[in-house]
PDB file of N, CA, C and O in Angstrom:
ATOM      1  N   UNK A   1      -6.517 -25.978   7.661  1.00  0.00           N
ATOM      2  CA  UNK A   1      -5.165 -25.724   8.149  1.00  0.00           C
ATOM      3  C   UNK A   1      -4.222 -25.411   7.006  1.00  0.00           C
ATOM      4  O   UNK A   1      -3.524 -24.399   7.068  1.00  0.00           O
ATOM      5  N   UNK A   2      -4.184 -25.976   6.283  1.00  0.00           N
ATOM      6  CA  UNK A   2      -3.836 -25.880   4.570  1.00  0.00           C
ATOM      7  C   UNK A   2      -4.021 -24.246   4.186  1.00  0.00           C
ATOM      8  O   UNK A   2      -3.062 -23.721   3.620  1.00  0.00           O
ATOM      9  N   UNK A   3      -4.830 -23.685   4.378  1.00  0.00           N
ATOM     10  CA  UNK A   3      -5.532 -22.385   3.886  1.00  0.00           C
ATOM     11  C   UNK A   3      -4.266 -21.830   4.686  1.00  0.00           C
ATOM     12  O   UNK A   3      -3.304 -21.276   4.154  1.00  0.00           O
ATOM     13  N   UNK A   4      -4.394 -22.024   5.795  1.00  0.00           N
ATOM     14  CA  UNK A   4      -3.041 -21.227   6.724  1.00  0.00           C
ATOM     15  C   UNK A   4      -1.965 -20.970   6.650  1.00  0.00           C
ATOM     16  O   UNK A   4      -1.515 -19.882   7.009  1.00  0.00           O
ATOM     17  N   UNK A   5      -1.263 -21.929   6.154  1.00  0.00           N
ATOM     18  CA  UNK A   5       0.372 -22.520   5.960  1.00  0.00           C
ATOM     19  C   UNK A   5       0.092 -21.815   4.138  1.00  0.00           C
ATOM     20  O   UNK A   5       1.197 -21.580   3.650  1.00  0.00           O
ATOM     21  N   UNK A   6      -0.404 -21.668   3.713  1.00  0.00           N
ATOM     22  CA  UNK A   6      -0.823 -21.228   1.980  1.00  0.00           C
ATOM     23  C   UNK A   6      -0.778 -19.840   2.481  1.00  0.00           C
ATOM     24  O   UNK A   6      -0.161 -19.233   1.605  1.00  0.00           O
ATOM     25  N   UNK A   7      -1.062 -19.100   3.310  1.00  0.00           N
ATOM     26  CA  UNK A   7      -1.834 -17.536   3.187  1.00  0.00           C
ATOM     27  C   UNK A   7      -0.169 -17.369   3.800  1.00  0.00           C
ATOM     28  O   UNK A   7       0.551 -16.614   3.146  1.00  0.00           O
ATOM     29  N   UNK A   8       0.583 -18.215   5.318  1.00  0.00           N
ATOM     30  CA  UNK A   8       1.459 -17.641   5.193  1.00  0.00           C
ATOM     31  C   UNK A   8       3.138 -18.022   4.337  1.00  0.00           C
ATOM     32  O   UNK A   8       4.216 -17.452   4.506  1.00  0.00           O
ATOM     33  N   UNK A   9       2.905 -18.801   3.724  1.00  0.00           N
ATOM     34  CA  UNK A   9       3.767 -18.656   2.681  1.00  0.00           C
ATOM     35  C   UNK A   9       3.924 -17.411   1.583  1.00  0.00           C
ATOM     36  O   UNK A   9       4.971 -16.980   1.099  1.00  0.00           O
ATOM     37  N   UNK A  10       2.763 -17.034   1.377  1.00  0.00           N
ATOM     38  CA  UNK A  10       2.510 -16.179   0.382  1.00  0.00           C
ATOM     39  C   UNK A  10       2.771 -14.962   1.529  1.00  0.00           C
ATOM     40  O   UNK A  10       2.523 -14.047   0.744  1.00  0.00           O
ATOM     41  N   UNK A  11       3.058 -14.317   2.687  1.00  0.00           N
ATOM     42  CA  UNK A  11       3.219 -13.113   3.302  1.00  0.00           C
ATOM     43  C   UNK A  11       4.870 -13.311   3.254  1.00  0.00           C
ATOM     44  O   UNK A  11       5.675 -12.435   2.936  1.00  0.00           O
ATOM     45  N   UNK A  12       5.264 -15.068   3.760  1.00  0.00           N
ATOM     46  CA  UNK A  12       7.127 -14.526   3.384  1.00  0.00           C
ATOM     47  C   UNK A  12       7.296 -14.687   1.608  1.00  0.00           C
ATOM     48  O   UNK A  12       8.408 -15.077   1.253  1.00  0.00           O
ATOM     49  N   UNK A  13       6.543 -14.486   0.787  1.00  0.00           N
ATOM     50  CA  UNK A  13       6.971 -14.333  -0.250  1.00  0.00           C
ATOM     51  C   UNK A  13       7.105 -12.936  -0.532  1.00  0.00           C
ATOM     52  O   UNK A  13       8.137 -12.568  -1.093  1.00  0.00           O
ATOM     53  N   UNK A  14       6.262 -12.137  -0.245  1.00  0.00           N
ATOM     54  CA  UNK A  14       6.172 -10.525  -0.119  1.00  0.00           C
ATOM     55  C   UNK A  14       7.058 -10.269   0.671  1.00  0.00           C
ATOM     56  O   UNK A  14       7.344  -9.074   0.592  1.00  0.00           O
ATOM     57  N   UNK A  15       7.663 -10.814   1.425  1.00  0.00           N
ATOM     58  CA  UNK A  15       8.740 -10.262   2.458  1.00  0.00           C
ATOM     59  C   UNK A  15      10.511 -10.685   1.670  1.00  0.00           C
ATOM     60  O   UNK A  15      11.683 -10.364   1.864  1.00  0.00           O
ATOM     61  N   UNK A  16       9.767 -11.527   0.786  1.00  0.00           N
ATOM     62  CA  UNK A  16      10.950 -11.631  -0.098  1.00  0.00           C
ATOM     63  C   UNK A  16      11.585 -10.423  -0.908  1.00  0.00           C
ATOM     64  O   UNK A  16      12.766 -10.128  -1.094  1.00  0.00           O
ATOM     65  N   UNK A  17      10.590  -9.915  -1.264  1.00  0.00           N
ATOM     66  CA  UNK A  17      10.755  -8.533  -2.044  1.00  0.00           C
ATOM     67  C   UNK A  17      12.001  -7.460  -1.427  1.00  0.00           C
ATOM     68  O   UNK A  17      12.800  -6.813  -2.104  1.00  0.00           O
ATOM     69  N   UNK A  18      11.905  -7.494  -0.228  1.00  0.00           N
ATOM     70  CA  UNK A  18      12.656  -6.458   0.814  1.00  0.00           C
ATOM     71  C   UNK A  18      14.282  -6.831   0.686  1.00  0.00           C
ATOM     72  O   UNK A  18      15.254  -6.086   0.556  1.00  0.00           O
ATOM     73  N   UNK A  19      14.190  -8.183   0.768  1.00  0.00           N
ATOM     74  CA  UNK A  19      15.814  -9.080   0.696  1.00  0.00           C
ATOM     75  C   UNK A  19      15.630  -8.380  -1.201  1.00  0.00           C
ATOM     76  O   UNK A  19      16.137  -7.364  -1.678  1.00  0.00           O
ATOM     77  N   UNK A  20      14.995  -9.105  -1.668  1.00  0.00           N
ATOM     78  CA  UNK A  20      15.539  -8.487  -2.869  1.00  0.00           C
ATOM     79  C   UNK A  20      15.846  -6.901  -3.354  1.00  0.00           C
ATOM     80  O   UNK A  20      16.752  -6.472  -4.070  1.00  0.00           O
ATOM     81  N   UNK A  21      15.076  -6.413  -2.889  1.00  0.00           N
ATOM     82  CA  UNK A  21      15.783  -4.912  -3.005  1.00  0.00           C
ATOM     83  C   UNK A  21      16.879  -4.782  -2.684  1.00  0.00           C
ATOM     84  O   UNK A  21      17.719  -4.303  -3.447  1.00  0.00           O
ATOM     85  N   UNK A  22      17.225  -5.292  -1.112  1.00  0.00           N
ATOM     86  CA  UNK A  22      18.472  -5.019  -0.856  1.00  0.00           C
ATOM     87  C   UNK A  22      19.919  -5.381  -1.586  1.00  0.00           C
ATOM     88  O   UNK A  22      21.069  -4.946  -1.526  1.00  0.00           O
ATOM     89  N   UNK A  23      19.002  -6.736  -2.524  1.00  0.00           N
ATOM     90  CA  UNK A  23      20.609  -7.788  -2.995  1.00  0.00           C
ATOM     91  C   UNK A  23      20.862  -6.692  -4.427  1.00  0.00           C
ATOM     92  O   UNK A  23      21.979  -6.708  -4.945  1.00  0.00           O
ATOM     93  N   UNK A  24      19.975  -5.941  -4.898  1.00  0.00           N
ATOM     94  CA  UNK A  24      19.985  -5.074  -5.628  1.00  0.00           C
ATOM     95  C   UNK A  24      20.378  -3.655  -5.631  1.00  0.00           C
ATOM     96  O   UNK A  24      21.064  -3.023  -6.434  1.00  0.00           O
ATOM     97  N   UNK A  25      19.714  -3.261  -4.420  1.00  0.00           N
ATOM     98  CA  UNK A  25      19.978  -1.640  -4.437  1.00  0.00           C
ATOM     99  C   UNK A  25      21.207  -1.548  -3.308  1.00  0.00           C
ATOM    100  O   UNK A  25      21.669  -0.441  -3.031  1.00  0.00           O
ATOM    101  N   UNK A  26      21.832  -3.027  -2.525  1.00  0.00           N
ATOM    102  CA  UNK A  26      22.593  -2.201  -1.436  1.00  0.00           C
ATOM    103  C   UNK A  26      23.969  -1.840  -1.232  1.00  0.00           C
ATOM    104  O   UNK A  26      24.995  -2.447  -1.540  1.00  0.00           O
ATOM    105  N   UNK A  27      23.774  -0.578  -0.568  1.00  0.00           N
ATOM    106  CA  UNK A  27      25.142  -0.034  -0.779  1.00  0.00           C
ATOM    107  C   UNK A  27      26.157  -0.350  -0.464  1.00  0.00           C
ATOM    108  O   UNK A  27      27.050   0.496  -0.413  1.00  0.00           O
ATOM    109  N   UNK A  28      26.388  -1.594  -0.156  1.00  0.00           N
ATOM    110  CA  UNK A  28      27.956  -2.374   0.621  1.00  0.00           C
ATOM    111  C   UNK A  28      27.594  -3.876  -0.195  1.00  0.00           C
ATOM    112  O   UNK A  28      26.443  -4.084  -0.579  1.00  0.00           O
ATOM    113  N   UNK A  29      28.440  -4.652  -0.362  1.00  0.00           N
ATOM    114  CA  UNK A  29      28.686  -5.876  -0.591  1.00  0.00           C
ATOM    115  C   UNK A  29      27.865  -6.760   0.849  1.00  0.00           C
ATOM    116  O   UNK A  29      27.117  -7.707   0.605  1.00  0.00           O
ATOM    117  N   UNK A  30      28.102  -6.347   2.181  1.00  0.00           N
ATOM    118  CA  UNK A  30      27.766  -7.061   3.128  1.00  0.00           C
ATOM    119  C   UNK A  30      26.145  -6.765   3.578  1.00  0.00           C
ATOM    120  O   UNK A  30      25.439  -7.497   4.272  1.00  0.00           O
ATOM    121  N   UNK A  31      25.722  -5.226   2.851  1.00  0.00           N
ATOM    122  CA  UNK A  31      24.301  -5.613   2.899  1.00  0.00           C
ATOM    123  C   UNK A  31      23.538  -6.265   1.938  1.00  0.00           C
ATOM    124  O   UNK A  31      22.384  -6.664   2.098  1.00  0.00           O
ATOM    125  N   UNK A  32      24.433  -6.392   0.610  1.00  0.00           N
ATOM    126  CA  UNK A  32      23.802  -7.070  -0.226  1.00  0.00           C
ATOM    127  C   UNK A  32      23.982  -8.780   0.266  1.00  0.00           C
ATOM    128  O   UNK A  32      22.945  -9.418   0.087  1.00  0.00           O
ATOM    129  N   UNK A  33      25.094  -9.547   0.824  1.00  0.00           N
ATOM    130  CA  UNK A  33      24.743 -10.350   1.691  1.00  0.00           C
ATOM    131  C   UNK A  33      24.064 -10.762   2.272  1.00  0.00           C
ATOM    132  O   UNK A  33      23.629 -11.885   2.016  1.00  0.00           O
ATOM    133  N   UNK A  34      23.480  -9.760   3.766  1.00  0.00           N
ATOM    134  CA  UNK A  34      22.219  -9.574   3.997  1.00  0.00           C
ATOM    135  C   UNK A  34      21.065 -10.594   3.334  1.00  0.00           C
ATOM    136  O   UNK A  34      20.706 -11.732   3.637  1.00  0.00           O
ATOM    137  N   UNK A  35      20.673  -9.699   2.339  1.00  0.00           N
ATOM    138  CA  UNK A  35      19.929  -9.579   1.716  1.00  0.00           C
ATOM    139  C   UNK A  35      19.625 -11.168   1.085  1.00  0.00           C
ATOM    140  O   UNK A  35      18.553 -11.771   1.041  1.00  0.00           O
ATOM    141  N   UNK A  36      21.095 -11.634   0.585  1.00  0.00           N
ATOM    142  CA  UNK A  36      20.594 -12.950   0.516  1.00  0.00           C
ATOM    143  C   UNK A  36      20.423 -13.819   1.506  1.00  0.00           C
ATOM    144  O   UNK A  36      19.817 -14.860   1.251  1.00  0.00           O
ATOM    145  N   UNK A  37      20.718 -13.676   2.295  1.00  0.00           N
ATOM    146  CA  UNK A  37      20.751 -14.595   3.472  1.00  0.00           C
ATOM    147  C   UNK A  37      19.285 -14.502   3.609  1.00  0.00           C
ATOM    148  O   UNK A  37      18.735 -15.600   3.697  1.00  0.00           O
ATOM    149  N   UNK A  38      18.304 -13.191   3.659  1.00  0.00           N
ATOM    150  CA  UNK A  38      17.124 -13.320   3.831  1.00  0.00           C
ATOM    151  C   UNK A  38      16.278 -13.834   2.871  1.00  0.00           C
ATOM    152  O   UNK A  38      15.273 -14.376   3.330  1.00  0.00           O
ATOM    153  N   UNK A  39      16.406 -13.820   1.522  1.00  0.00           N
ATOM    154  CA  UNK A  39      16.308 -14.645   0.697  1.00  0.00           C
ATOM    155  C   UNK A  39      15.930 -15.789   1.403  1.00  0.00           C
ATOM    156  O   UNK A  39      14.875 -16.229   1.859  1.00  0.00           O
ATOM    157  N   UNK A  40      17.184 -16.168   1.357  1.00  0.00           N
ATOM    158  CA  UNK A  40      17.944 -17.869   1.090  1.00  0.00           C
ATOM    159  C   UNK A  40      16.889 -18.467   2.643  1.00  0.00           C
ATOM    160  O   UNK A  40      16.325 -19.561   2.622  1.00  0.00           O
ATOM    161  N   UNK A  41      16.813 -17.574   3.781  1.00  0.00           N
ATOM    162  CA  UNK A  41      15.959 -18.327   5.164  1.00  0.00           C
ATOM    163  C   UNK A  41      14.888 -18.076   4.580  1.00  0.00           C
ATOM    164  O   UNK A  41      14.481 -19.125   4.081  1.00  0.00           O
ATOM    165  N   UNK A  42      13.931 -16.899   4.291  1.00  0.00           N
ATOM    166  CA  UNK A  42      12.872 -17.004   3.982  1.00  0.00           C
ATOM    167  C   UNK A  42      12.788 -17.937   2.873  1.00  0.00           C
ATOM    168  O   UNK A  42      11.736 -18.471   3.227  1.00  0.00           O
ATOM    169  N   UNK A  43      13.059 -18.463   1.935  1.00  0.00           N
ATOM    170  CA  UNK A  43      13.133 -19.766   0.828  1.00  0.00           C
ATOM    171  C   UNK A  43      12.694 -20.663   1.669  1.00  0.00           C
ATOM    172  O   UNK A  43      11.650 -21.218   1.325  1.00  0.00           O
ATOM    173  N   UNK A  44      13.290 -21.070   2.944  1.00  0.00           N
ATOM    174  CA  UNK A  44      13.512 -22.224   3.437  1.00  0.00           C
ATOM    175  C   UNK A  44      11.872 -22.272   4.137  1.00  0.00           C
ATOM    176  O   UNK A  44      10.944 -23.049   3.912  1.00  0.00           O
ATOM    177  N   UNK A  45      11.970 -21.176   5.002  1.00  0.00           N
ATOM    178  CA  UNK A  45      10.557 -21.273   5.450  1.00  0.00           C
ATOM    179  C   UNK A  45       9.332 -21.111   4.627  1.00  0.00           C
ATOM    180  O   UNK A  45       8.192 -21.051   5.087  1.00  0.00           O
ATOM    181  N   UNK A  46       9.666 -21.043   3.350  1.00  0.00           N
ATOM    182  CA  UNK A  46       8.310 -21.063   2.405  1.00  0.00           C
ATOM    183  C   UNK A  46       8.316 -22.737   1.474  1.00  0.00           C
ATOM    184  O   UNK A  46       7.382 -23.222   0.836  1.00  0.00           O
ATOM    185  N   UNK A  47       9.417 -23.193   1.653  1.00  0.00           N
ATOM    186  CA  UNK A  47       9.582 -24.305   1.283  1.00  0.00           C
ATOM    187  C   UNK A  47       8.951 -25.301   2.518  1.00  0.00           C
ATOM    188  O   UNK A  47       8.627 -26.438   2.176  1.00  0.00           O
ATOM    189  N   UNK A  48       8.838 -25.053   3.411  1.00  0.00           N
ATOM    190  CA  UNK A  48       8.798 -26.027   4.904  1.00  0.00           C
ATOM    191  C   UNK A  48       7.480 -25.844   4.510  1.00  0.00           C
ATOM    192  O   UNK A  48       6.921 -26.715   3.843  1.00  0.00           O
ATOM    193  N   UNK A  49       6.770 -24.568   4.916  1.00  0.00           N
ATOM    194  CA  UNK A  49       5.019 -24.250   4.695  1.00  0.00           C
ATOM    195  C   UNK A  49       4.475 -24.959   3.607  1.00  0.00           C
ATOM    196  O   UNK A  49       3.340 -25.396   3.799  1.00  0.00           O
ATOM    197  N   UNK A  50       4.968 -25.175   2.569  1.00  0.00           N
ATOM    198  CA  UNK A  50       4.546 -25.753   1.059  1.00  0.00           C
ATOM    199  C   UNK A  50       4.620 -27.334   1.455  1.00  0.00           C
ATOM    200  O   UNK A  50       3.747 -28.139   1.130  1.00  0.00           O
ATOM    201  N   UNK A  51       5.529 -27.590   2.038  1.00  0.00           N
ATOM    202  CA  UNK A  51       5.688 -29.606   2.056  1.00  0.00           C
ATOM    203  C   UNK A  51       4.713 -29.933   2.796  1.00  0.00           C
ATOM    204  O   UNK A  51       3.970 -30.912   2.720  1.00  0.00           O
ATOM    205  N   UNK A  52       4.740 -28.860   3.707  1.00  0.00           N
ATOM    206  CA  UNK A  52       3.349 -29.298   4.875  1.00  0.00           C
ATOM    207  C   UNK A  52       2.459 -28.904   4.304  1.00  0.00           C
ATOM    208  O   UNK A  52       2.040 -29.960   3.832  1.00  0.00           O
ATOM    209  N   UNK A  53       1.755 -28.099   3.933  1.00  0.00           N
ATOM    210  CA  UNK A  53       0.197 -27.555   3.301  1.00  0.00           C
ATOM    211  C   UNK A  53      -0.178 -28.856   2.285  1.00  0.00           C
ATOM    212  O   UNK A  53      -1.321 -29.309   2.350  1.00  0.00           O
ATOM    213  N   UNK A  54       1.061 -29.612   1.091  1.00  0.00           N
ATOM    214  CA  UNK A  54       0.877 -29.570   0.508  1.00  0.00           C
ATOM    215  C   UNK A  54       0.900 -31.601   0.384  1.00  0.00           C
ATOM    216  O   UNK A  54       0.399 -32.273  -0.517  1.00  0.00           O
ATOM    217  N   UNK A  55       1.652 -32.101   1.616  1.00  0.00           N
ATOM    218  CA  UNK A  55       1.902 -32.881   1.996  1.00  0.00           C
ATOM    219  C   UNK A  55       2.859 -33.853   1.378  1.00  0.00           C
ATOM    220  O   UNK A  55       2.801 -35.049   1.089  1.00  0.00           O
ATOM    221  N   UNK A  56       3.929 -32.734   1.262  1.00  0.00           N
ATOM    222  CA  UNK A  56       5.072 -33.251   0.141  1.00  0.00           C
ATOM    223  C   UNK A  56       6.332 -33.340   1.125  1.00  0.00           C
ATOM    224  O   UNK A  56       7.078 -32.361   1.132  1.00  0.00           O
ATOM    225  N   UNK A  57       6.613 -34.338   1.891  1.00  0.00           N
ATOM    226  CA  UNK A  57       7.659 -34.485   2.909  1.00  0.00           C
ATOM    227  C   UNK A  57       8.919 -33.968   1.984  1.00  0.00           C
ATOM    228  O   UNK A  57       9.679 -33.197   2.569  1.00  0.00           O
ATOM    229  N   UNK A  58       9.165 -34.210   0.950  1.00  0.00           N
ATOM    230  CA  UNK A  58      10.544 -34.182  -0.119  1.00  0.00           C
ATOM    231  C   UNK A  58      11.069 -32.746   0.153  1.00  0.00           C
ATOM    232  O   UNK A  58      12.194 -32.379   0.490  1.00  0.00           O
ATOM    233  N   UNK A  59      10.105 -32.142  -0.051  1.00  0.00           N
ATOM    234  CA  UNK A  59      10.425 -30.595  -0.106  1.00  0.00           C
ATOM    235  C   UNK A  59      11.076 -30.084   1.277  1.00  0.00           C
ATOM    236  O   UNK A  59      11.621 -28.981   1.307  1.00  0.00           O
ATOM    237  N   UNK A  60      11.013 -30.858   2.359  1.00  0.00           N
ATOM    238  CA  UNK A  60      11.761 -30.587   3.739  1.00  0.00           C
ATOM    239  C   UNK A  60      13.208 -30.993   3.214  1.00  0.00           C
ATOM    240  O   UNK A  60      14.173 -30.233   3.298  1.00  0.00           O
ATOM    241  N   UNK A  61      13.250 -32.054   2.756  1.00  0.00           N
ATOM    242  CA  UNK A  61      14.776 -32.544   2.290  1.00  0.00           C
ATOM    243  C   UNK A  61      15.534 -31.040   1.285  1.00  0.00           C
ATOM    244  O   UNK A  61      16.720 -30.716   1.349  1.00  0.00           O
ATOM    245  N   UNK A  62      14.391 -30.291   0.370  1.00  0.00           N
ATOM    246  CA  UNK A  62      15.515 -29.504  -0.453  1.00  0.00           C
ATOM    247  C   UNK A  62      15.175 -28.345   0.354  1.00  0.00           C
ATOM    248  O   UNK A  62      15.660 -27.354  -0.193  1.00  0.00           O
ATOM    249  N   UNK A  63      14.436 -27.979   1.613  1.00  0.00           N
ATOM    250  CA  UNK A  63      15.019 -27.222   2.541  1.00  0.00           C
ATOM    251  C   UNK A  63      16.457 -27.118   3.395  1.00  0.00           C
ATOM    252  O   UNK A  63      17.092 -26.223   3.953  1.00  0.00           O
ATOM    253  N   UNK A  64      16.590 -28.506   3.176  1.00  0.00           N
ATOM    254  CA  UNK A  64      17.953 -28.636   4.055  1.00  0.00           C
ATOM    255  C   UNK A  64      18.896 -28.572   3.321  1.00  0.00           C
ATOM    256  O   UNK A  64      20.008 -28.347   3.800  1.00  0.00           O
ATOM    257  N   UNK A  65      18.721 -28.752   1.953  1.00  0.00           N
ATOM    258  CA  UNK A  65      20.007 -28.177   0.955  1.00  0.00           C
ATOM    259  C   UNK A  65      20.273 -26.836   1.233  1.00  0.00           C
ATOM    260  O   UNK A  65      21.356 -26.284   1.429  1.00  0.00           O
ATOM    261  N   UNK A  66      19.312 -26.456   1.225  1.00  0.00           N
ATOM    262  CA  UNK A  66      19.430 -25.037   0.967  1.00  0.00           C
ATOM    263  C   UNK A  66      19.945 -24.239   1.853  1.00  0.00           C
ATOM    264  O   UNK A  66      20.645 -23.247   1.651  1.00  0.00           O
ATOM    265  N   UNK A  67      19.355 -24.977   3.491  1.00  0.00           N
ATOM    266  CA  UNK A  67      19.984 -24.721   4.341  1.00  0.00           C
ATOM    267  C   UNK A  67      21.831 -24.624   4.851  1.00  0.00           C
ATOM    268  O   UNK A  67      22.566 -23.812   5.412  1.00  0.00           O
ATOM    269  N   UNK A  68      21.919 -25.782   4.337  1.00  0.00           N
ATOM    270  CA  UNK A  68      23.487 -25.939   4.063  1.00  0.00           C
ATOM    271  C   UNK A  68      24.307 -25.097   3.089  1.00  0.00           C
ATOM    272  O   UNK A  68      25.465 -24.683   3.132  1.00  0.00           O
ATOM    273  N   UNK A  69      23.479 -25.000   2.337  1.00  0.00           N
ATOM    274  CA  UNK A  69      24.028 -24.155   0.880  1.00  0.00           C
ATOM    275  C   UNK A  69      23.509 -22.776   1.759  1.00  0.00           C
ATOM    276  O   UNK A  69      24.510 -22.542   2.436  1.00  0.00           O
ATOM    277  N   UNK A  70      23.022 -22.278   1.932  1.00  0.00           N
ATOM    278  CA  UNK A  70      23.154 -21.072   2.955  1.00  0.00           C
ATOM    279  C   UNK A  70      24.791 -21.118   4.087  1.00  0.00           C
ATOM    280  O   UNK A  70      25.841 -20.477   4.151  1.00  0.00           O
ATOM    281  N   UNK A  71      24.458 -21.724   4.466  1.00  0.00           N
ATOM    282  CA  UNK A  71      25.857 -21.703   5.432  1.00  0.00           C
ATOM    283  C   UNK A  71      27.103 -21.780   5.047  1.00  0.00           C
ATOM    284  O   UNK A  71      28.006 -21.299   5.732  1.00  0.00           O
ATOM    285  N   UNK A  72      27.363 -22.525   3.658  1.00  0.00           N
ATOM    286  CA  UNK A  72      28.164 -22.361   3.363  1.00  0.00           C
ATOM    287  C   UNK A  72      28.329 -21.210   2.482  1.00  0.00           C
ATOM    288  O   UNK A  72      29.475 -20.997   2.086  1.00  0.00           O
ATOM    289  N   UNK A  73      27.385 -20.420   2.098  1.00  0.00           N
ATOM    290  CA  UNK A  73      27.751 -19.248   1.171  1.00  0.00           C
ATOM    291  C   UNK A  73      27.992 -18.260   2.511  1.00  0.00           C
ATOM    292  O   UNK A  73      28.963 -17.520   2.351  1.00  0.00           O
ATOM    293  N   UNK A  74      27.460 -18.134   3.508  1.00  0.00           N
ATOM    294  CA  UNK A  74      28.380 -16.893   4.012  1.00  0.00           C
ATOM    295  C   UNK A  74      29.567 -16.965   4.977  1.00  0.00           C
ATOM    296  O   UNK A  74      30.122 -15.987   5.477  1.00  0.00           O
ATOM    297  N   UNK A  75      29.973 -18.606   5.227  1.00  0.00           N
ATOM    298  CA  UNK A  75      31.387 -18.475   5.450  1.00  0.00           C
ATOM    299  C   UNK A  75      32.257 -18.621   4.100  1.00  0.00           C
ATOM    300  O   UNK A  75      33.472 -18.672   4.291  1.00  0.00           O
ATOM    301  N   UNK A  76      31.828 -18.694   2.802  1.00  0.00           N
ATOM    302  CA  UNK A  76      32.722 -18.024   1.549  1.00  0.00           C
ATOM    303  C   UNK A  76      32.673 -16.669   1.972  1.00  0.00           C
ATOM    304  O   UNK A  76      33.693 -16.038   2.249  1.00  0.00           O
ATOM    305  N   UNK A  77      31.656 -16.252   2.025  1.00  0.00           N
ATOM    306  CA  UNK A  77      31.913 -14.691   1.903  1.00  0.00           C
ATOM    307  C   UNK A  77      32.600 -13.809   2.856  1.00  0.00           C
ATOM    308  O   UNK A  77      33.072 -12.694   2.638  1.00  0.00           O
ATOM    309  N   UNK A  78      32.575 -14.770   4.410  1.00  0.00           N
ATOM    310  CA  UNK A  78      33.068 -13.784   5.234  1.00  0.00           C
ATOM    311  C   UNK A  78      34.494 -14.093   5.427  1.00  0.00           C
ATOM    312  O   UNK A  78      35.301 -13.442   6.091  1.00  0.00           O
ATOM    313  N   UNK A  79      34.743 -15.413   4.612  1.00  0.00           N
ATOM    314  CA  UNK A  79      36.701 -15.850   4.149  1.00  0.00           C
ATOM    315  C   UNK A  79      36.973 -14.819   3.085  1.00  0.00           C
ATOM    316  O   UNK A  79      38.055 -14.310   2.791  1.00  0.00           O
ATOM    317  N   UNK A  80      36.045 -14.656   2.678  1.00  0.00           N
ATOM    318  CA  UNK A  80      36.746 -13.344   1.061  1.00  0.00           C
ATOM    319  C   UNK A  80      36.708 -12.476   1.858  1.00  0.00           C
ATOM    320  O   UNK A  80      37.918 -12.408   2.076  1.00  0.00           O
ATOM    321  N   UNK A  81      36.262 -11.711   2.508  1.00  0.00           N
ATOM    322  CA  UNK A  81      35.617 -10.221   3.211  1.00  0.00           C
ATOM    323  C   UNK A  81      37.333 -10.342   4.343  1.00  0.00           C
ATOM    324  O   UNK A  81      38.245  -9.526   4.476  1.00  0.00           O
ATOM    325  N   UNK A  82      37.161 -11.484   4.844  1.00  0.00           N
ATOM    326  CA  UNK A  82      38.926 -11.286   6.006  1.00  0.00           C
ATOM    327  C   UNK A  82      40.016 -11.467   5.374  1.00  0.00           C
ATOM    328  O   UNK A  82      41.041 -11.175   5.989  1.00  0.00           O
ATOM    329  N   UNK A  83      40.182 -12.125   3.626  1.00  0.00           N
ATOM    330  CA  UNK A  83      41.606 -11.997   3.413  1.00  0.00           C
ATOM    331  C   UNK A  83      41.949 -10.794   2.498  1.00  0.00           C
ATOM    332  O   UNK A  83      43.002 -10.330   2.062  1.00  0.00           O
ATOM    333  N   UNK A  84      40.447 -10.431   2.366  1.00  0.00           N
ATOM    334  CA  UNK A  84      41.546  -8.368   1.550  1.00  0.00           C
ATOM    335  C   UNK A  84      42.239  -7.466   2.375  1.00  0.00           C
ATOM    336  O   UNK A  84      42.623  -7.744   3.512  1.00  0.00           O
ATOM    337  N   UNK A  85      42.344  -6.768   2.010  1.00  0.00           N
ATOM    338  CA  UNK A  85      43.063  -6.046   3.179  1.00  0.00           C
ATOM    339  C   UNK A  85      41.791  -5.176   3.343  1.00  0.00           C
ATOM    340  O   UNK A  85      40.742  -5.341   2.720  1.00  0.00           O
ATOM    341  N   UNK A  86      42.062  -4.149   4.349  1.00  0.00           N
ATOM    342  CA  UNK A  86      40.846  -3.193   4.895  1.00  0.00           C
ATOM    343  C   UNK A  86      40.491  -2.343   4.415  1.00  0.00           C
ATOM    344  O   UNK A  86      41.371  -1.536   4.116  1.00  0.00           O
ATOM    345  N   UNK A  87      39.314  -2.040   4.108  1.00  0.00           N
ATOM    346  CA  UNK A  87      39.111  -0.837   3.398  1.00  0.00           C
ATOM    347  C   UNK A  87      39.533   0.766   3.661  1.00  0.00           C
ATOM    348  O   UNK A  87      39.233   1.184   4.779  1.00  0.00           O
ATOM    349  N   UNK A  88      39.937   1.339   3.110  1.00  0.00           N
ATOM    350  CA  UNK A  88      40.319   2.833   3.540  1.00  0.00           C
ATOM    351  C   UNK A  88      39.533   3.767   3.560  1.00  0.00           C
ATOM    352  O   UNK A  88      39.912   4.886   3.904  1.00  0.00           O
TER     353      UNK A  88
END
């Protein structure tokens, strides 16, 4: 079962790649957002797969940081994004 939760950790790690392109190549501030946000969930779900495969309960706990620390980075961002004025 181990082999399982291992093979798919390692497919959202490759799927990490995609968020990272985007936090890199994308053409708006809000797709580079995006981008982390997919990051930052896929993190979480490769962190969850690892505590379990690996039988490290702890690692659920710095999922939930992260989780939080996710939530709070994109209501920063979407408080910066509503008090500029609009783009032209």
């Amino acid at each position: 079962m181990s082999d399982v939760l291992i093979a798919t950790a390692l497919v959202l790690l490759l799927s990490m790649t995609a968020g990272l392109a985007r936090v890199v190549v994308g053409p708006t501030p809000a797709d580079r957002m995006m981008g982390a946000q997919l990051l930052g969930t896929t993190g979480i779900a490769v962190l969850l797969l690892m505590g379990r495969a690996f039988e490290m309960p702890a690692l659920a706990d710095v999922a939930l940081i992260f989780a939080l620390l996710a939530a709070v980075a994109v209501s920063a961002f979407t408080r910066r994004r509503l008090d500029r004025e609009p783009d032209e």
